[in-house]
Structures are given as C-alpha cells and as structure tokens.
C-alpha positions in Angstrom: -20.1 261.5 302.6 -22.1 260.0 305.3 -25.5 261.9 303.9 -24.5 259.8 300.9 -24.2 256.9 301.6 -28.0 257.4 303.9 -29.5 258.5 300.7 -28.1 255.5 298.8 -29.5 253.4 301.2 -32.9 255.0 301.6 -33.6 255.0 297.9 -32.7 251.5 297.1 -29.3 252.5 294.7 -28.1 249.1 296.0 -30.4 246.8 295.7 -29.5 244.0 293.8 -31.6 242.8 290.8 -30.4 239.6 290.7 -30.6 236.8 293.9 -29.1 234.1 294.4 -32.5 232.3 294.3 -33.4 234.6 290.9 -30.1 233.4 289.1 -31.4 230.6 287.4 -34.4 232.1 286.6 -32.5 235.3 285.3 -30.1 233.4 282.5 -33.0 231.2 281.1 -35.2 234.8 280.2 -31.7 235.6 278.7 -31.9 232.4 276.9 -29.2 230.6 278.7 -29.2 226.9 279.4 -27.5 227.4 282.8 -26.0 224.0 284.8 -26.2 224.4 288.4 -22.5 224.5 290.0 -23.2 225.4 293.0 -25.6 227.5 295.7 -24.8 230.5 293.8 -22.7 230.3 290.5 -23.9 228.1 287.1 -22.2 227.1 284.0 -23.6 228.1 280.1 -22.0 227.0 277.3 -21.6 229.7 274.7 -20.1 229.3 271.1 -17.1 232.0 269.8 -15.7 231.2 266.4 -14.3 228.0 266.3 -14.2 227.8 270.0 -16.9 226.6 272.1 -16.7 227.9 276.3 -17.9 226.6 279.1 -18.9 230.0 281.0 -19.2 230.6 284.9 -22.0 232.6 285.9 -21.8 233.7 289.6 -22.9 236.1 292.0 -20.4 237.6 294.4 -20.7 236.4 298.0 -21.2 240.3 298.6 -24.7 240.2 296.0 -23.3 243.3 293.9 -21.6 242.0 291.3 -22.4 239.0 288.7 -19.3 237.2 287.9 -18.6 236.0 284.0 -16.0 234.1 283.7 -14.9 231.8 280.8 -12.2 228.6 281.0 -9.6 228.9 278.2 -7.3 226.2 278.2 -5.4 223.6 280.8 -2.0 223.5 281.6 -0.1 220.8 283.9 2.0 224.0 284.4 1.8 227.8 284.3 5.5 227.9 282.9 3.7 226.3 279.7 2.9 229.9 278.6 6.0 231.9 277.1 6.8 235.2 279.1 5.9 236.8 275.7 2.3 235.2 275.7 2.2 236.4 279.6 3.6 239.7 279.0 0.8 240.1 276.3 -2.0 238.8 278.4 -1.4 241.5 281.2 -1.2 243.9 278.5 -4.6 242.7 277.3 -6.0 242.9 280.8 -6.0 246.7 280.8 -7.2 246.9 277.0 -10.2 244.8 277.9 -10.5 246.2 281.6 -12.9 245.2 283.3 -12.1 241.8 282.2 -9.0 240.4 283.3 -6.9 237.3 282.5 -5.9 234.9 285.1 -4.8 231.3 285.9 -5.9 229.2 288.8 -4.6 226.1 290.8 -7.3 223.4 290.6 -6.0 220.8 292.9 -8.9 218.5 292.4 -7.8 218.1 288.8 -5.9 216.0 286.9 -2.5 216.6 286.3 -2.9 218.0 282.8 -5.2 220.6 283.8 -3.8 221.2 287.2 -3.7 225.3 286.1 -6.6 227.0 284.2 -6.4 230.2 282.1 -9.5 232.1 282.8 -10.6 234.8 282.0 -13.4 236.9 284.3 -15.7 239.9 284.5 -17.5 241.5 286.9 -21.1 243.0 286.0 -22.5 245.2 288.6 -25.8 243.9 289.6 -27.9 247.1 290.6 -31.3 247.3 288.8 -29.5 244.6 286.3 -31.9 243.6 283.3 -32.4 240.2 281.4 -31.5 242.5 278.1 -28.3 243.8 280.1 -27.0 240.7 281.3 -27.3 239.4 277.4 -25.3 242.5 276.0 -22.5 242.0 278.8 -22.2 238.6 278.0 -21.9 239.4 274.3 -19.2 241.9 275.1 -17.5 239.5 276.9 -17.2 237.0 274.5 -16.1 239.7 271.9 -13.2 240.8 274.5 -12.2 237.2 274.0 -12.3 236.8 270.2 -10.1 240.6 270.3 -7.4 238.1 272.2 -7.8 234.9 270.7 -4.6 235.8 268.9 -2.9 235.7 272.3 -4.1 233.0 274.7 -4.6 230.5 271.4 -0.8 230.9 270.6 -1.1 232.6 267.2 
C-alpha cells in the first residue's frame, strides 16, 4: 500500500487540473458565464425544460473534487415536503449516485426560503478537461430532469 501511494505521488495521479485561481478561467472555455461567489466556488445559470437553475460551481477545500450543485426550490420548512416525496428523493439519491439530494439551513435567508432543496455532485478533478467538465455538467442536469417528477411535486 505504502509503494502505492509513493508511486501515486511521484507520477502526478493527483494533481489537480483545475485551481482555484484556474476556475474561472476553466467554465468560460466550457462556455459558462460563471458569477464569482466566493474565493473558490461560482454560480452559472443553466436552462432544463421549463426550469431555469442557478448552478454552484466549487472546488473542494481539499482541491480533488469540483462540486456541482443546483438550488431546487425554498421552503420556510422542511416538513413542507410529504414523507412520500422524501422517501422518493432518498430513493433517487442511489439511482442518480453520485448525485445526491439534500436540504440546507440558510439562516441568512428570508423566512420563506429559510431551507433549500439541493441537489450536488462531486466531479473528481484529476487531469479534468474543459470537454469533461461540460459532459458532467450535462449529466447532471439530465439526473435532474429523470427526477423532476419528484422534487416538482408531480
């Protein structure tokens, strides 16, 4: 194992292709119009259907994974969702794994939209491509049209 992990690091299997610096740069040759968040995640709006997201684009404080991760609705509280529709949405998780659904507390936000269904994938970011980072993001967004049935309430 050790020998491994030496040769891993010797021959550069984890470098990352994409910096926090080289984000920006990264989703515009991808043909994303990225908003800066913060130091290291930006927001690209991307149509689906009738739906239009606002997607998070973020590298991991660790630099090996590129975090997707679009906002589906507001809620003033989780209990809003039916146990069915939850039930469903961890269901879903394993049927779009790696992508999983979750909601979030946003204390900063107003009451209405005080809880946030997400929903998040990782992308591993060794030798990462501009042509990779485009399919992944269009696999993403057809992971959420395959469960707009559940989080729209259908």
């Amino acid at each position: 194992m050790r020998m491994l992990i030496m040769a891993v690091l010797a021959t550069g299997a984890w470098a990352q292709q994409v910096t926090v610096e080289s984000l920006p740069q990264f989703l515009a040759q991808a043909g994303y119009r990225a908003t800066k968040i913060d130091d290291h995640s930006y927001t690209v709006t991307e149509h689906l259907g009738n739906h239009e997201f606002e997607m998070d684009i973020c590298l991991s404080s660790s630099g090996r994974r590129v975090w997707l991760g679009a906002f589906i609705k507001g809620m003033s509280n989780p209990s809003q969702i039916s146990d069915a529709t939850y039930q469903r949405l961890m269901m879903a998780n394993d049927d779009q794994g790696p992508g999983t659904f979750s909601i979030v507390e946003c204390p900063s936000c107003t009451a209405n939209n005080r809880y946030k269904l997400y929903f998040d994938r990782p992308i591993d970011n060794r030798r990462l491509t501009v042509d990779v980072l485009h399919q992944e993001i269009k696999l993403f967004l057809e992971s959420l049209a395959a469960t707009e049935n559940i989080w729209a309430d259908k």
